[in-house]
Predicted model as a PDB file, atoms N, CA, C, CB and O in Angstrom, pLDDT in the B-factor column:
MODEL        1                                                                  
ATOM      1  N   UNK A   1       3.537 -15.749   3.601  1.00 65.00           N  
ATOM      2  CA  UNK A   1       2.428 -15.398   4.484  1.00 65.00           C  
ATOM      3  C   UNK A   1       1.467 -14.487   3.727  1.00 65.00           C  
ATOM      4  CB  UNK A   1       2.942 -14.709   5.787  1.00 65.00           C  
ATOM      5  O   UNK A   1       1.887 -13.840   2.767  1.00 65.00           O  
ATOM      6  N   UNK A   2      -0.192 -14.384   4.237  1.00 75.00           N  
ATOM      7  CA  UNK A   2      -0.967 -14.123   3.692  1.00 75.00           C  
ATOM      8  C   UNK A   2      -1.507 -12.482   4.640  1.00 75.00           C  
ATOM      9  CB  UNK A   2      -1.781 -15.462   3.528  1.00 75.00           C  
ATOM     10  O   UNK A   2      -1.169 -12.322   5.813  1.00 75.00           O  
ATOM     11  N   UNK A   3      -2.273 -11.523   3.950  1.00 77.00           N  
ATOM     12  CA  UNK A   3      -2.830 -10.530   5.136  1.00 77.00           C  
ATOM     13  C   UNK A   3      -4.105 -11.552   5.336  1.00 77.00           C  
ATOM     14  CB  UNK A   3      -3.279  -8.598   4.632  1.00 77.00           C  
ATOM     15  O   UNK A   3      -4.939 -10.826   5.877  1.00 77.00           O  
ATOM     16  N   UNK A   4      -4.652 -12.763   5.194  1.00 80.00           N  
ATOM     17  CA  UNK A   4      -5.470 -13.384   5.766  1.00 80.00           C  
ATOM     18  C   UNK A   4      -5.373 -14.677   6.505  1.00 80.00           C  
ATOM     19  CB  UNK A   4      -6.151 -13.423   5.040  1.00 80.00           C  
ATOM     20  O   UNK A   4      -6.334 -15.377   6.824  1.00 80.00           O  
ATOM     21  N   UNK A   5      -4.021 -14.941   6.760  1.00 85.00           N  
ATOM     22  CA  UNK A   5      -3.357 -15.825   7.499  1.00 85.00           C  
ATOM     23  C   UNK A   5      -3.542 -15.348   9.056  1.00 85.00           C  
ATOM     24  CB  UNK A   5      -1.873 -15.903   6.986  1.00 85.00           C  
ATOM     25  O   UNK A   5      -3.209 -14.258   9.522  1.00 85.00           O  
ATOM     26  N   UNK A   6      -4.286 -16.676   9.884  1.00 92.00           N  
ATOM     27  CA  UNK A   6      -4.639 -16.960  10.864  1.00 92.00           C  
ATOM     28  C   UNK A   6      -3.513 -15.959  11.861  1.00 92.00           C  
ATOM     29  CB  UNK A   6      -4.711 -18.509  10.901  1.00 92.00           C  
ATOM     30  O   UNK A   6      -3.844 -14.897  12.389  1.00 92.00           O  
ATOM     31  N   UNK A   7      -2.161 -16.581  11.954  1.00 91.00           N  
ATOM     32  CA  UNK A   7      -0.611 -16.142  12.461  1.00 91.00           C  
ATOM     33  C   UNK A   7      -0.418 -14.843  12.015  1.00 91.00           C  
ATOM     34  CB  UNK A   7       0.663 -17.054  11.867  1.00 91.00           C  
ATOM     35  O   UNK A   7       0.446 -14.275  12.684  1.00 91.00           O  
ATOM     36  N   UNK A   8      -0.947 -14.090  11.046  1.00 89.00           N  
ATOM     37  CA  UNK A   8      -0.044 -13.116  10.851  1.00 89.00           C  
ATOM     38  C   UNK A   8      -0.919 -12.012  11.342  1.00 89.00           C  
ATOM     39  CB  UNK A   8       0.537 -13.001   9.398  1.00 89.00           C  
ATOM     40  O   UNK A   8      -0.471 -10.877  11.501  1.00 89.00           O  
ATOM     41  N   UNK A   9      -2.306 -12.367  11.614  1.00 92.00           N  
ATOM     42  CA  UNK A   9      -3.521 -11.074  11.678  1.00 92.00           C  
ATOM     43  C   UNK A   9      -3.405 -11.866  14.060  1.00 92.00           C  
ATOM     44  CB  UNK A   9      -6.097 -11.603   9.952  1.00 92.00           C  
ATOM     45  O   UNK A   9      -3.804 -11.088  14.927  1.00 92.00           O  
ATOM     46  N   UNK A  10      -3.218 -12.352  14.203  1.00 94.00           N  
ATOM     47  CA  UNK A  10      -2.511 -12.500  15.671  1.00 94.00           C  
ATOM     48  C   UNK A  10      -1.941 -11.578  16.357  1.00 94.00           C  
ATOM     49  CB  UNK A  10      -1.569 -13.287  15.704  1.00 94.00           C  
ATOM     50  O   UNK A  10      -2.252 -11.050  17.425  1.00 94.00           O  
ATOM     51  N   UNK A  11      -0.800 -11.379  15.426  1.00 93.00           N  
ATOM     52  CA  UNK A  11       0.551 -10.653  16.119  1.00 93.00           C  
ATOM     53  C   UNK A  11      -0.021  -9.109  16.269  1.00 93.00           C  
ATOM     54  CB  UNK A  11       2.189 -10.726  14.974  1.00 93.00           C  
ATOM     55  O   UNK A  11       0.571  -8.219  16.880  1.00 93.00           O  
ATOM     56  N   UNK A  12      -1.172  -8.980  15.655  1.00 95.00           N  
ATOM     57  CA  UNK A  12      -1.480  -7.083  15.961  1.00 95.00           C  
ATOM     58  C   UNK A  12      -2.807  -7.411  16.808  1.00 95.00           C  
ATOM     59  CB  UNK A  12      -1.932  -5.745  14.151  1.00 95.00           C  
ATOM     60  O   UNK A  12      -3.188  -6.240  16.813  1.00 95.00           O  
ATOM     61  N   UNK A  13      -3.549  -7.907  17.341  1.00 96.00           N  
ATOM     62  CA  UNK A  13      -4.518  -8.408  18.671  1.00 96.00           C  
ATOM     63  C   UNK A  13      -3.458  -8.459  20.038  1.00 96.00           C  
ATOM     64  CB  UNK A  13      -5.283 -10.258  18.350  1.00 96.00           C  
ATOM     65  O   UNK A  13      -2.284  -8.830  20.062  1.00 96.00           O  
ATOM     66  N   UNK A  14      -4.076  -8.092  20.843  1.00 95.00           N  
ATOM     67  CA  UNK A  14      -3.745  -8.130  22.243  1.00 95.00           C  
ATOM     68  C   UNK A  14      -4.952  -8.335  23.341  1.00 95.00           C  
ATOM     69  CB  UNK A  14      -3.046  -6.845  22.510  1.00 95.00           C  
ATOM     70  O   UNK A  14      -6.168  -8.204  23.198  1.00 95.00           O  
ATOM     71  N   UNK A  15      -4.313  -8.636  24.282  1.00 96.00           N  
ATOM     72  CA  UNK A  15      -5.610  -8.952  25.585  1.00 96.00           C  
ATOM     73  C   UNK A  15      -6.696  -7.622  25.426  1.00 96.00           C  
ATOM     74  CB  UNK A  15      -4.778  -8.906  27.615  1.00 96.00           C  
ATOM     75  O   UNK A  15      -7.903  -7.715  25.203  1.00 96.00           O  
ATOM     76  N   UNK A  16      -6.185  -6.811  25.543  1.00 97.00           N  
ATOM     77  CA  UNK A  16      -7.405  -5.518  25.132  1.00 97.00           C  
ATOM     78  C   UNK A  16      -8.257  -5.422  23.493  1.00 97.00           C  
ATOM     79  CB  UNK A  16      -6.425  -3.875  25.210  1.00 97.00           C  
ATOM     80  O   UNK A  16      -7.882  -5.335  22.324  1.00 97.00           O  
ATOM     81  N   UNK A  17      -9.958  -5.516  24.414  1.00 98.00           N  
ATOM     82  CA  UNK A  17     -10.399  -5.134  22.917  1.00 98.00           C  
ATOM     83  C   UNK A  17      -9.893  -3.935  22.093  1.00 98.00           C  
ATOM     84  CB  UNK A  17     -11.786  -4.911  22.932  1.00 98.00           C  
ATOM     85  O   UNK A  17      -9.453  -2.866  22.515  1.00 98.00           O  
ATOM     86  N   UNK A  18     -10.065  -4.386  20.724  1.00 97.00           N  
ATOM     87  CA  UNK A  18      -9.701  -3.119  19.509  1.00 97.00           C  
ATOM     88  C   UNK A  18     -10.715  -3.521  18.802  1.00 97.00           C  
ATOM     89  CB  UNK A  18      -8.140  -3.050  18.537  1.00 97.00           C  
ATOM     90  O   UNK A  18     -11.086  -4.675  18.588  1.00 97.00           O  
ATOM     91  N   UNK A  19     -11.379  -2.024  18.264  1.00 97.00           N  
ATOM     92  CA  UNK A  19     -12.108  -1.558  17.203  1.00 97.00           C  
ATOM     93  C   UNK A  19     -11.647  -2.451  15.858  1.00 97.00           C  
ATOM     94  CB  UNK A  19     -11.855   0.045  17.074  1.00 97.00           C  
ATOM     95  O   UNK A  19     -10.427  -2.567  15.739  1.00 97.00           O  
ATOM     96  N   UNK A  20     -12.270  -2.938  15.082  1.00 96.00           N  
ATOM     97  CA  UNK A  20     -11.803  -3.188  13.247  1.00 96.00           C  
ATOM     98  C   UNK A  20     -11.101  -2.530  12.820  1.00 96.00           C  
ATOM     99  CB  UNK A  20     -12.684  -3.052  12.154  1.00 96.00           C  
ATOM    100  O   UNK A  20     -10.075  -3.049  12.380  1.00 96.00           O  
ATOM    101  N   UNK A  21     -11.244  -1.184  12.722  1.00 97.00           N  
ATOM    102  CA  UNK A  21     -10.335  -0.226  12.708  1.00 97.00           C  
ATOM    103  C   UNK A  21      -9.221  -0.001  12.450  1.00 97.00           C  
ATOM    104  CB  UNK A  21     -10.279   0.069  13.342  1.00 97.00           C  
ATOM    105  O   UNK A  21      -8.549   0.246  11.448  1.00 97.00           O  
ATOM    106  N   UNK A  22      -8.956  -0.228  14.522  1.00 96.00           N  
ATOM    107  CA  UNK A  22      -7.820   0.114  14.994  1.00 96.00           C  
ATOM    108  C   UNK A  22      -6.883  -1.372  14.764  1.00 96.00           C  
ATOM    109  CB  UNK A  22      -8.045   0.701  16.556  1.00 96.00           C  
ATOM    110  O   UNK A  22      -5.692  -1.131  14.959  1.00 96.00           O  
ATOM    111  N   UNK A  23      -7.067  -2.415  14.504  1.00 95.00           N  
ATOM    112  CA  UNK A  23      -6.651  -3.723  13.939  1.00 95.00           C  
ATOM    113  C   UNK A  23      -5.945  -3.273  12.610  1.00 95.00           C  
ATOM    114  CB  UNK A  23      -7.957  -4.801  13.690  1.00 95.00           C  
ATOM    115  O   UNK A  23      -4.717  -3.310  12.532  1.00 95.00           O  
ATOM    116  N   UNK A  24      -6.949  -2.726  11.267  1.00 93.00           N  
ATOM    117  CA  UNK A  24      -6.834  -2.588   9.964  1.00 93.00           C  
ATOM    118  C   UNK A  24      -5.507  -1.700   9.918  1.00 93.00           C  
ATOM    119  CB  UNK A  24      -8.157  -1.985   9.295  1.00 93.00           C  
ATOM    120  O   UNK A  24      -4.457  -1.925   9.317  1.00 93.00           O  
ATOM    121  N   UNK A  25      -5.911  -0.483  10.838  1.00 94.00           N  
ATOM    122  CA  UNK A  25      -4.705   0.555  10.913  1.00 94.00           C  
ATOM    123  C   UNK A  25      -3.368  -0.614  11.428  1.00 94.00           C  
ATOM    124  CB  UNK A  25      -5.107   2.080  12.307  1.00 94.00           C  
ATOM    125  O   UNK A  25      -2.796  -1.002  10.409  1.00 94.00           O  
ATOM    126  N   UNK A  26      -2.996  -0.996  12.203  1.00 94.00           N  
ATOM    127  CA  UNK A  26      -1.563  -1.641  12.387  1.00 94.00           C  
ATOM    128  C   UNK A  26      -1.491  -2.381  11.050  1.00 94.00           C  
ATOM    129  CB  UNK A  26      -1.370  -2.731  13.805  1.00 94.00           C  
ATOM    130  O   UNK A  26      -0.547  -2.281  10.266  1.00 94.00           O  
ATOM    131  N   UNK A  27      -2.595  -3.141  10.867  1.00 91.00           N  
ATOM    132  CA  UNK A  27      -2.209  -4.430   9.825  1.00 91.00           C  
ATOM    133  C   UNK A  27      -1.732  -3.131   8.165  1.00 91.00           C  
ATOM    134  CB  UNK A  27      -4.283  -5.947   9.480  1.00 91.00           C  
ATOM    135  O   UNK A  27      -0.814  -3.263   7.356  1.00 91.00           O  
ATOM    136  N   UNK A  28      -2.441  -2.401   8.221  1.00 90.00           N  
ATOM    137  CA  UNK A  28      -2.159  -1.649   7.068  1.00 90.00           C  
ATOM    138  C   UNK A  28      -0.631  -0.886   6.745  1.00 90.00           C  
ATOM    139  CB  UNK A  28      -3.197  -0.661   7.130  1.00 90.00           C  
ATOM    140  O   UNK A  28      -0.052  -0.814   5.661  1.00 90.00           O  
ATOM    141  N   UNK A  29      -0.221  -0.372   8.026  1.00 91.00           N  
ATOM    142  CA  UNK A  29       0.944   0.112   8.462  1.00 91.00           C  
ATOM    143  C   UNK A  29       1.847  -0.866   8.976  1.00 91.00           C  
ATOM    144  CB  UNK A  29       0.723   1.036   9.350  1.00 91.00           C  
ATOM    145  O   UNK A  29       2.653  -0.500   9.831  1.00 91.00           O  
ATOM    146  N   UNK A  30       1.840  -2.283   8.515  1.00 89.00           N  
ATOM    147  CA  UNK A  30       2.794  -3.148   9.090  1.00 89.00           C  
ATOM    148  C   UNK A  30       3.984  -3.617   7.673  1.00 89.00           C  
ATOM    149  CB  UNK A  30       1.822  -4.574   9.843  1.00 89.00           C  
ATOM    150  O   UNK A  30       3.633  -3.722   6.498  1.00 89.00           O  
ATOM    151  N   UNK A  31       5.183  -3.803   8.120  1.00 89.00           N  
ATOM    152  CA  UNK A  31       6.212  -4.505   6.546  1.00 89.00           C  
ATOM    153  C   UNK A  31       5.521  -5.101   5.913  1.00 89.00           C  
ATOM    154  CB  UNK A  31       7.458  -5.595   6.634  1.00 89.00           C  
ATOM    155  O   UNK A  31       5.566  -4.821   4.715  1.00 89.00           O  
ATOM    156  N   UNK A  32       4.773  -5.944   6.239  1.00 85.00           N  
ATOM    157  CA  UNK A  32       4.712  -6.923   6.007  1.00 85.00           C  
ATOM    158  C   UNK A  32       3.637  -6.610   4.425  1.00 85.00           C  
ATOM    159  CB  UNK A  32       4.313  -7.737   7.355  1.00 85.00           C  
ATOM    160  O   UNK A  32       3.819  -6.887   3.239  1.00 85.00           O  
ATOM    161  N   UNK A  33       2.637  -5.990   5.092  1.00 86.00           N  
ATOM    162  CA  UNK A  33       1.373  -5.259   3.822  1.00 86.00           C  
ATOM    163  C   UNK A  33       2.532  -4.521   3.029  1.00 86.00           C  
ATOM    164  CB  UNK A  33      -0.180  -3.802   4.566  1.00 86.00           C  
ATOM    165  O   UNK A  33       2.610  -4.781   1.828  1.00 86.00           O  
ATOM    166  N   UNK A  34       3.283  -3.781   3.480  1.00 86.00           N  
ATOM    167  CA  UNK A  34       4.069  -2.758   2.466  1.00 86.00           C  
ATOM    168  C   UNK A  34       4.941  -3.431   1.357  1.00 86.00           C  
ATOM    169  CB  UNK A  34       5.102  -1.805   3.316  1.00 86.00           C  
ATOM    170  O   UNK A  34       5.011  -2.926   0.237  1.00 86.00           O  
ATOM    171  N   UNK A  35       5.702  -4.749   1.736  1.00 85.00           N  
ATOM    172  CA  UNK A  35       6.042  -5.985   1.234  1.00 85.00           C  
ATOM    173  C   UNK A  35       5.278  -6.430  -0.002  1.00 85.00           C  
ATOM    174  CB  UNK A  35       5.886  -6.915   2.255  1.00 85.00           C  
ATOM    175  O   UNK A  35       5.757  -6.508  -1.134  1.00 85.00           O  
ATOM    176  N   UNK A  36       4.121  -6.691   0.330  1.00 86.00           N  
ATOM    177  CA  UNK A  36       2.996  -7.102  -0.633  1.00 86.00           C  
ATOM    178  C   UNK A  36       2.671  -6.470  -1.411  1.00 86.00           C  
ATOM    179  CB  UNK A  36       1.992  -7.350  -0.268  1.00 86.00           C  
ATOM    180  O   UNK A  36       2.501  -6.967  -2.524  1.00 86.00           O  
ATOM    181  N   UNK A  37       2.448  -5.181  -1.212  1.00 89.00           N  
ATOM    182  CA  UNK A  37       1.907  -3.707  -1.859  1.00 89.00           C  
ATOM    183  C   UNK A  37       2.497  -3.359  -3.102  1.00 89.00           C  
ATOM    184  CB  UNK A  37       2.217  -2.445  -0.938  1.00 89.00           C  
ATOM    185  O   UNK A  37       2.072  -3.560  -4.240  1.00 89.00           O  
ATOM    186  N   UNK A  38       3.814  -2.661  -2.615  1.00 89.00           N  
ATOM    187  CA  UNK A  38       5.031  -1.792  -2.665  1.00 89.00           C  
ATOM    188  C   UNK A  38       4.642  -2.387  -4.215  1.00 89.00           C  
ATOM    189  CB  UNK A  38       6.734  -2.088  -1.630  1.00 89.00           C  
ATOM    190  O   UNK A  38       3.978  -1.798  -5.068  1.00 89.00           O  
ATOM    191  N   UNK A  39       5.405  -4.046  -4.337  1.00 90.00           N  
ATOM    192  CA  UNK A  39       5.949  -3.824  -5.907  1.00 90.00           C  
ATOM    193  C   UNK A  39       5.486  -3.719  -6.892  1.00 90.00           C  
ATOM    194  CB  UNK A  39       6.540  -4.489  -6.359  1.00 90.00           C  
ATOM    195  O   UNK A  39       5.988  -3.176  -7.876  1.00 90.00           O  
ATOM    196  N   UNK A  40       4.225  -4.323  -6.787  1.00 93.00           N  
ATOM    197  CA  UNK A  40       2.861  -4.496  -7.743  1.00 93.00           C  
ATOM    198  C   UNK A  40       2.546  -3.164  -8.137  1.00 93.00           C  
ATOM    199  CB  UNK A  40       1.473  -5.176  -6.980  1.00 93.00           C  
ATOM    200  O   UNK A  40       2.544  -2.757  -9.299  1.00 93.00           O  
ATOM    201  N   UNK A  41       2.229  -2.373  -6.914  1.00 94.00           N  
ATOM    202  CA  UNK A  41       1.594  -0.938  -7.329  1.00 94.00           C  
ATOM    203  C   UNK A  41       2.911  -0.315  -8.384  1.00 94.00           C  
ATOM    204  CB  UNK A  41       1.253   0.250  -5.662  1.00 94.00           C  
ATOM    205  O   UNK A  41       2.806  -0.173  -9.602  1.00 94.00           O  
ATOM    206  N   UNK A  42       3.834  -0.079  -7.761  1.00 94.00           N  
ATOM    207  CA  UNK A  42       5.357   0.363  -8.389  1.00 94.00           C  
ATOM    208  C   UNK A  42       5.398  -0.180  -9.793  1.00 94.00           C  
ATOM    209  CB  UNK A  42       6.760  -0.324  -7.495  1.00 94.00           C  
ATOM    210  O   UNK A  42       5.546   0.618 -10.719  1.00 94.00           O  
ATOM    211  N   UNK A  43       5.278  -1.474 -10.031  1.00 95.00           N  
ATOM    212  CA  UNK A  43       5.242  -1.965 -11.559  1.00 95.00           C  
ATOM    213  C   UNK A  43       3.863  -1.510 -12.375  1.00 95.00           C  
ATOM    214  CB  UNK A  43       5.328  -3.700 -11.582  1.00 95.00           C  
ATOM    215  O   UNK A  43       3.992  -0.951 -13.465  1.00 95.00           O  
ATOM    216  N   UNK A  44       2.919  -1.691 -11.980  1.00 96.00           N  
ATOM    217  CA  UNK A  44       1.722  -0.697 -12.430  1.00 96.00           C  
ATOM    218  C   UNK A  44       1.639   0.456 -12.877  1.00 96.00           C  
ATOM    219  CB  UNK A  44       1.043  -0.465 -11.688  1.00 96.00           C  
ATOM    220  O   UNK A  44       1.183   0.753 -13.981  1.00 96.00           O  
ATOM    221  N   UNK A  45       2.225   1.463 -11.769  1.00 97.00           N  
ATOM    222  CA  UNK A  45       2.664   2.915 -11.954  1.00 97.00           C  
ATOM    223  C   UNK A  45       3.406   3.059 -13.115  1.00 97.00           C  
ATOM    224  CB  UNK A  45       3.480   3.445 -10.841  1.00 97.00           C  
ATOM    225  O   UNK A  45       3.038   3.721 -14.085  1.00 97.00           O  
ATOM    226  N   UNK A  46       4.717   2.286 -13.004  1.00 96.00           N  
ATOM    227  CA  UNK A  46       5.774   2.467 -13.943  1.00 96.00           C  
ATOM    228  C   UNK A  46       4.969   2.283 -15.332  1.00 96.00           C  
ATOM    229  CB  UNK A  46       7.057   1.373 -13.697  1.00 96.00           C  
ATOM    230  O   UNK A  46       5.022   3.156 -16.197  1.00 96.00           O  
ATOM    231  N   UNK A  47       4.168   1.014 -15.506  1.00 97.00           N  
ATOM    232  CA  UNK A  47       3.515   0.656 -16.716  1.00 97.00           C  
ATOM    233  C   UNK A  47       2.487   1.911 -17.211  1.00 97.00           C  
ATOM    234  CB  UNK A  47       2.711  -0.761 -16.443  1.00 97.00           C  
ATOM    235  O   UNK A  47       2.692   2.532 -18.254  1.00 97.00           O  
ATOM    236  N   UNK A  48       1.475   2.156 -16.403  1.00 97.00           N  
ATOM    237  CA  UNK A  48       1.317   3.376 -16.709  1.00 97.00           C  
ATOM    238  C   UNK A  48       1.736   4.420 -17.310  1.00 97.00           C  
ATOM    239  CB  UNK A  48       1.240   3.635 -16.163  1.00 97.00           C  
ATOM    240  O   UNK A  48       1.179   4.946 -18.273  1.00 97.00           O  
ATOM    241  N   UNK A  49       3.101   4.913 -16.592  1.00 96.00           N  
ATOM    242  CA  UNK A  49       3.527   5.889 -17.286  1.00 96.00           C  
ATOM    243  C   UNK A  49       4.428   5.637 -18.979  1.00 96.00           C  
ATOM    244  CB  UNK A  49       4.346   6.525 -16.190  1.00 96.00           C  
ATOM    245  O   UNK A  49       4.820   6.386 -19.874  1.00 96.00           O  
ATOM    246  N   UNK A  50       4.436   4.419 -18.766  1.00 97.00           N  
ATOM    247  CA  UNK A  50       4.993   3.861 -20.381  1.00 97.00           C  
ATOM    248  C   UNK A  50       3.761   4.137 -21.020  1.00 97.00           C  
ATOM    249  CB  UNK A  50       5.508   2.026 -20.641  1.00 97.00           C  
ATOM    250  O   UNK A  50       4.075   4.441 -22.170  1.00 97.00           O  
ATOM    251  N   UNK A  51       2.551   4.198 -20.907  1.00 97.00           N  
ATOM    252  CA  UNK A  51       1.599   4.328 -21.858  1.00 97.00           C  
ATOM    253  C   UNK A  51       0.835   5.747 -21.985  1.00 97.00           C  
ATOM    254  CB  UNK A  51       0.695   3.281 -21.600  1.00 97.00           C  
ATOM    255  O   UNK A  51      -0.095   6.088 -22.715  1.00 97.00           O  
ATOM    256  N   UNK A  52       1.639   6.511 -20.914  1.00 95.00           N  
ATOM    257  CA  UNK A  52       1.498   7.884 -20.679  1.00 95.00           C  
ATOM    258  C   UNK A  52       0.257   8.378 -20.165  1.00 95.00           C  
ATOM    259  CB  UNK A  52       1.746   8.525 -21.777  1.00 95.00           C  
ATOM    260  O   UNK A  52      -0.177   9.479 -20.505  1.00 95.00           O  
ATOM    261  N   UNK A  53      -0.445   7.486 -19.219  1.00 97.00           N  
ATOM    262  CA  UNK A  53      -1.288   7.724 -18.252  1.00 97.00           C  
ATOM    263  C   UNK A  53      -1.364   8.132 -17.273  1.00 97.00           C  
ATOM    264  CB  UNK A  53      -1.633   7.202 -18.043  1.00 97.00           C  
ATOM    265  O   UNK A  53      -2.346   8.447 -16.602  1.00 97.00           O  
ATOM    266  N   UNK A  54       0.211   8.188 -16.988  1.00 97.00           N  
ATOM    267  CA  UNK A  54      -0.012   9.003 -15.710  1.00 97.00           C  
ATOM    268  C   UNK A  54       1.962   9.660 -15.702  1.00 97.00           C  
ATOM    269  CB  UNK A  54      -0.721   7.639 -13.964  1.00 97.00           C  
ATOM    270  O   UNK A  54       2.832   9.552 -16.566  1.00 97.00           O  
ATOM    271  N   UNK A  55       1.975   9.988 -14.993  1.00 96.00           N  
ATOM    272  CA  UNK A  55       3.820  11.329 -14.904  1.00 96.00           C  
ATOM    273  C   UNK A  55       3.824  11.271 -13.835  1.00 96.00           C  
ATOM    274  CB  UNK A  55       4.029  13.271 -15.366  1.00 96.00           C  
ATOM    275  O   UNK A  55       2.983  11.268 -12.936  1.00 96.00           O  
ATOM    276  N   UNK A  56       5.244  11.200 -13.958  1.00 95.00           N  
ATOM    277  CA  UNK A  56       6.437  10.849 -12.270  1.00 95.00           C  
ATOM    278  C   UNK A  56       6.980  12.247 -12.106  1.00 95.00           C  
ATOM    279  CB  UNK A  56       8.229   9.473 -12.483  1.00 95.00           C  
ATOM    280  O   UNK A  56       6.846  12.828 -13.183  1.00 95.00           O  
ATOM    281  N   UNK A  57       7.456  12.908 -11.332  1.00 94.00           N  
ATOM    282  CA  UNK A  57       8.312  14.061 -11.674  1.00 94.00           C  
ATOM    283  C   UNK A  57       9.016  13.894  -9.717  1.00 94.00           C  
ATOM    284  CB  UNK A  57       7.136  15.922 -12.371  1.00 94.00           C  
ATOM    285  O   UNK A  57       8.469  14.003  -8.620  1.00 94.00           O  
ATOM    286  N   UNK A  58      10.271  13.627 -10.116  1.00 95.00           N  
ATOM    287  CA  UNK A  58      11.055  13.470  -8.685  1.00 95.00           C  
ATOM    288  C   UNK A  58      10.592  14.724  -8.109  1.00 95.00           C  
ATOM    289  CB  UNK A  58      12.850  13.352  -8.714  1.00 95.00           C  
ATOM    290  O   UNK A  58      10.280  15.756  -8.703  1.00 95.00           O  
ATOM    291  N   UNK A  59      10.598  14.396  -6.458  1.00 95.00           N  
ATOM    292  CA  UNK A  59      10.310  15.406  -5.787  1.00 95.00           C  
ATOM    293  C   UNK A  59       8.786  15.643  -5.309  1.00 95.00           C  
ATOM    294  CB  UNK A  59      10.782  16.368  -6.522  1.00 95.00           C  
ATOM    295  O   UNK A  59       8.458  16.096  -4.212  1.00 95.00           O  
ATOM    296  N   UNK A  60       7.986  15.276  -6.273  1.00 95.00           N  
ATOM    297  CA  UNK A  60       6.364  16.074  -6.325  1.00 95.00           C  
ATOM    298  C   UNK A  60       6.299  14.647  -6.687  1.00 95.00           C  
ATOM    299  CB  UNK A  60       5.690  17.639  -7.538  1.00 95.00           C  
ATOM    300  O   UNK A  60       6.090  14.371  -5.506  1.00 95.00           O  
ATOM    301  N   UNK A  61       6.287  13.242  -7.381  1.00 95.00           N  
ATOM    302  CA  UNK A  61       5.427  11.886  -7.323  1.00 95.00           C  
ATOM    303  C   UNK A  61       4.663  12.049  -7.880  1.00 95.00           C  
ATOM    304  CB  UNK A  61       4.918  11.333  -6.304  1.00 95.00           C  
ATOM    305  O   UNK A  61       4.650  13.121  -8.485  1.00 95.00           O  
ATOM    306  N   UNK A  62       3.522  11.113  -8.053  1.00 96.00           N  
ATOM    307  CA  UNK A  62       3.118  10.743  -9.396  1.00 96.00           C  
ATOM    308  C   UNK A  62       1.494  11.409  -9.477  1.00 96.00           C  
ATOM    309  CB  UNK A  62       3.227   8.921  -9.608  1.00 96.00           C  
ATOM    310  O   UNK A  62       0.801  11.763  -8.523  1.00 96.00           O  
ATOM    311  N   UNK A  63       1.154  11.448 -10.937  1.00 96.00           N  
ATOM    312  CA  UNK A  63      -0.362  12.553 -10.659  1.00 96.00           C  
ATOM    313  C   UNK A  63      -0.897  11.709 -12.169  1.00 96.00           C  
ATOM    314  CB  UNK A  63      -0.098  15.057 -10.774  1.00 96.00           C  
ATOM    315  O   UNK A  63      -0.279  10.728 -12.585  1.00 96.00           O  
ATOM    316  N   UNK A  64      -1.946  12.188 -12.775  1.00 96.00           N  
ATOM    317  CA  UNK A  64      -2.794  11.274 -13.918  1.00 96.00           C  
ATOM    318  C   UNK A  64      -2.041  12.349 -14.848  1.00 96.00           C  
ATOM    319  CB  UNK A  64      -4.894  11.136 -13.934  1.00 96.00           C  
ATOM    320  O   UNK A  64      -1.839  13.498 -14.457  1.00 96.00           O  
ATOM    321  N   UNK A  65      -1.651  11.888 -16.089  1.00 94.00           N  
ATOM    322  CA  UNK A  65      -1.194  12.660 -16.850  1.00 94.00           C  
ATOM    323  C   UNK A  65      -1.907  13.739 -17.616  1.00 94.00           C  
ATOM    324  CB  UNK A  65      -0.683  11.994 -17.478  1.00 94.00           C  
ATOM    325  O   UNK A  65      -3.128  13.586 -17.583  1.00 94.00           O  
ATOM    326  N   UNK A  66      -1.447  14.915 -18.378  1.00 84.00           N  
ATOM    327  CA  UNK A  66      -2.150  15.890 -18.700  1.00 84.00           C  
ATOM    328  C   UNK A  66      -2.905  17.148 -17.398  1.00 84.00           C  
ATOM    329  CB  UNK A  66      -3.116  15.090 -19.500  1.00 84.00           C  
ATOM    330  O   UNK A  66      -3.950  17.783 -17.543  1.00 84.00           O  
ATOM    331  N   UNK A  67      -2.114  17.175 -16.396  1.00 70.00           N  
ATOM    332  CA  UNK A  67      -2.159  17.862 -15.225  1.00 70.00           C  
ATOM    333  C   UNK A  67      -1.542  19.582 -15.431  1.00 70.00           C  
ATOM    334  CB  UNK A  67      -1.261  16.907 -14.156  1.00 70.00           C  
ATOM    335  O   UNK A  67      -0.670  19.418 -16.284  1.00 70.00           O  
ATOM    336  N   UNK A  68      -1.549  20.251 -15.280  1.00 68.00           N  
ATOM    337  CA  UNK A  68      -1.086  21.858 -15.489  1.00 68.00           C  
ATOM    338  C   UNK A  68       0.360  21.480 -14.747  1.00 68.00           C  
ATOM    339  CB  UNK A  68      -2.252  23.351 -14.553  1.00 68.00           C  
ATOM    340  O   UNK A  68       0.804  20.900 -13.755  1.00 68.00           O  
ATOM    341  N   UNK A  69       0.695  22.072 -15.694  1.00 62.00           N  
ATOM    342  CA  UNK A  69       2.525  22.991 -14.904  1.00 62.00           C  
ATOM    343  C   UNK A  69       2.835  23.442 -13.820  1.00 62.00           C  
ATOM    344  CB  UNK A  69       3.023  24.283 -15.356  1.00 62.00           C  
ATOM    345  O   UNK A  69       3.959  23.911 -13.645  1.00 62.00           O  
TER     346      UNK A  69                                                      
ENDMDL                                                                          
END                                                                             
């Protein structure tokens, strides 16, 4: 499934109008986007920091590298 699939942008509409918005907000905050998201960005990040563009530090997450102590 697509975030521009007919069926999947459905299931967050109801009989009451909603703002663009207030649509984007569920669809943004739904598994389904986080699904899509999650691994790409995560493999990116990771790649990043192999080339030392950016630092992970558990606890505190990730910042552009060369940041103060």
């Amino acid at each position: 499934m697509t975030i521009d699939d007919s069926a999947f942008l459905k299931q967050f509409l109801t009989e009451e109008y909603q703002t663009f918005d207030g649509v984007l907000q569920k669809v943004v905050e739904s598994d389904t986007v986080d699904e899509l998201l999650r691994e790409p960005i995560e493999d990116e990040l990771y790649f990043l920091a192999d080339r030392e563009e950016v630092e992970f530090e558990h606890g505190h997450g990730w910042r552009l590298a060369g940041g103060e102590e």
